[in-house]
N, C-alpha and C positions, 0 to 999 in steps of 0.2 A: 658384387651380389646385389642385385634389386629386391626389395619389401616389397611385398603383396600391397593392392591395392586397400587407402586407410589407416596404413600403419606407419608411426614417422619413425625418423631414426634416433636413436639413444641420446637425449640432451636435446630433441628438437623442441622449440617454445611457439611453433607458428603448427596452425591446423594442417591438418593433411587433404589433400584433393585427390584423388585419383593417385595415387600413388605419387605426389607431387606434394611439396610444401606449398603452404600459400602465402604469400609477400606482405609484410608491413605492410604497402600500400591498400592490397585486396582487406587485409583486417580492419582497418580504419575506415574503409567503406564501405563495408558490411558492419560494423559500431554505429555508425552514423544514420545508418537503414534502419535499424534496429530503435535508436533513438526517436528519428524520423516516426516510426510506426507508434513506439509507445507514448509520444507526445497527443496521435491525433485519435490514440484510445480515452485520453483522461479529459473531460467536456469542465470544464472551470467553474461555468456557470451555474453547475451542479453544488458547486460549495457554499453558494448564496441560500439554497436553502434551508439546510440546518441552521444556516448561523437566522436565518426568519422565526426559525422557528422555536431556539432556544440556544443561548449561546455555548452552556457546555455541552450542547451536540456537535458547534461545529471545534470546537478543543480537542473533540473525542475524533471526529472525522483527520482534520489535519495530523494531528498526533499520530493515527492509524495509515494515513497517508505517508506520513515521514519516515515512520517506524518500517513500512514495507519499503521504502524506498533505501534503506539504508541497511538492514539487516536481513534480505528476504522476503517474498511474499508469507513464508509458513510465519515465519517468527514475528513478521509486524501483525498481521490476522493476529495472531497468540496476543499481542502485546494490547491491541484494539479490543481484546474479547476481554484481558485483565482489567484493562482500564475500565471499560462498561461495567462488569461485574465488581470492582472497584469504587465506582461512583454511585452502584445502587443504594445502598443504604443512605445517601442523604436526598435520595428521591422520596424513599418511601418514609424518611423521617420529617421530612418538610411536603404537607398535602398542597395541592394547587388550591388555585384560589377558588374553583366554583365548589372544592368542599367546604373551602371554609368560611364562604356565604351557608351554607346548608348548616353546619354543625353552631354558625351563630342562631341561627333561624328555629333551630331545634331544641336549644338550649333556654329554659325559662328566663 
C-alpha cells in the first residue's frame, strides 16, 4: 500500500518528501543550511554596543541572546523581557550622574 504524498510511515524519524523518506544525509545538510543562514543573520559587532554604552545592557543582551538560543525564541524573548523588568528597580533607585550634579547644585 503507498501513503499519500507527506505522510511517513508508522515509526518513521526522517522528514517526509513527496511521499518519500528523506536520508540522514539530505538531514544533515539541510541542519547545516539552516545553521549556515542563522549564523549570517546575527552581526557581532552589534554586541559592542550596549556593552559602550552600559555594561549590564550588554548582561541583558547576551543573557537574552543565550536564553533564545537554548530554550526557544518565545521563551528567551520572555526570559530577556524578565530580566529587564527585573533590573528596573536598581535603575531607578540609583540616578545617573547628570542628576546628581543637579540635585547637588540644588541643594543649599
Amino acid at each position: 500500500m503507498e501513503l499519500p504524498a507527506g505522510v511517513a510511515a508508522e515509526g518513521s524519524a526522517h522528514p517526509v518528501h513527496r511521499g518519500r523518506s528523506i536520508g540522514p544525509e539530505s538531514s544533515t545538510a539541510l541542519g547545516a543550511i539552516v545553521i549556515f543562514a542563522a549564523t549570517r543573520l546575527i552581526d557581532l559587532g552589534e554586541f559592542r554596543r550596549p556593552l559602550a554604552f552600559r555594561h549590564s545592557e550588554f548582561i541583558l543582551t547576551s543573557a537574552t541572546c543565550r536564553s533564545a538560543l537554548i530554550f526557544d525564541i518565545l521563551y528567551g524573548v520572555l526570559l530577556g523581557v524578565a530580566l529587564s523588568v527585573a533590573e528596573m528597580p536598581a535603575r531607578i533607585a540609583v540616578p545617573t550622574m547628570p542628576s546628581w550634579s543637579w540635585a547637588c547644585r540644588a541643594s543649599p
